[in-house]
C-alpha positions, 0 to 999 in steps of 0.5 A: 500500500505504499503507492496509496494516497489519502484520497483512494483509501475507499478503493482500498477498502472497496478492494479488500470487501470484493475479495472477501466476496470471492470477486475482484472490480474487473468489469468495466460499466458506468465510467467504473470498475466493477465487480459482483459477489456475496457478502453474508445473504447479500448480493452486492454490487462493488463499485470504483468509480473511474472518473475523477473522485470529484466527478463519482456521481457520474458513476454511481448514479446510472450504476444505482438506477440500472440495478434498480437500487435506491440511495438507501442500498448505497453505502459510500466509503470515502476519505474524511478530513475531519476524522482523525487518521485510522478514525472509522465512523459511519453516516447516514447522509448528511452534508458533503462537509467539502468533499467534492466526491460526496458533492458529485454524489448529492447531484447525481442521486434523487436524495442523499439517504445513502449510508457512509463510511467516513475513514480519518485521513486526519487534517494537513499540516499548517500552511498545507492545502488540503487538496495536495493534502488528500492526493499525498501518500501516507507516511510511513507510520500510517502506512503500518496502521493501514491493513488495520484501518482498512479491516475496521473501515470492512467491518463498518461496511459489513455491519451496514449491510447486514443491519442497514443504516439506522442500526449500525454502531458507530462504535463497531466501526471504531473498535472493530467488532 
């Protein structure tokens, strides 16, 4: 994971759930990469978006209404600022606090009742702009908290479709089960 950026931490973590259904983000549909599997009794579509991270809208929305999905069998994983590093929270809805992936988002779908999963990529250092913040590698100590990061942020995941959205512990995500 040393070639990751703060940014494409929600790749990761879309990568590491498709594994464990069995299944990998090969297909390519809707400007994205995708894949299709099981996670518990779910089936689930995976999806990375390929566009810009600020343009993911223009995936995920036809993505949405070819399956025939509503935004409340979305869950939306992405970088948090806000969250301190290795933070792992969960959502539902809510504003897009900046992020311009999660502003694509609210102007592609019907609502925003979609659930989040919010990974702490912590605030830059002064003087430092976020947005070269977010596009820079982790450090070589967040890099060895990664694998761990990544593990509760699929928890959080897992939890939300196996409980749906108003159930799922913010807790669990942050103590990993």
């Amino acid at each position: 994971m040393n070639f990751l950026s703060r940014h494409n931490i929600g790749f990761v973590v879309v990568d590491r759930l498709a594994e464990r259904a069995g299944t990998a983000c090969r297909d390519k549909k809707f400007k994205a990469r995708l894949g299709r599997g099981r996670l518990g009794q779910e089936d689930v579509v995976f999806l990375q978006p390929q566009t810009f991270m600020n343009l993911s809208g223009e995936s995920v929305g036809p993505a949405l209404g070819f399956y025939k999905l509503g935004t409340d069998r979305l869950v939306v994983v992405h970088d948090e600022l806000e969250l301190d590093f290795g933070e792992v929270k969960t959502k539902l809805g809510g504003g897009h606090g900046g992020h311009n992936g999660l502003r694509s988002l609210k102007k592609h779908l019907p609502d925003d009742r979609f659930s989040r999963v919010r990974v702490g990529i912590g605030r830059p250092p002064p003087r430092w702009d976020p947005a070269d913040y977010v596009l820079s590698r982790f450090d070589a100590s967040e890099r060895g908290q990664l694998d761990d990061v990544v593990d509760r942020a699929v928890v959080a995941v897992e939890t939300l479709i196996e409980q749906g959205p108003q159930p799922a512990p913010k807790q669990a995500a942050a103590r990993g089960r």
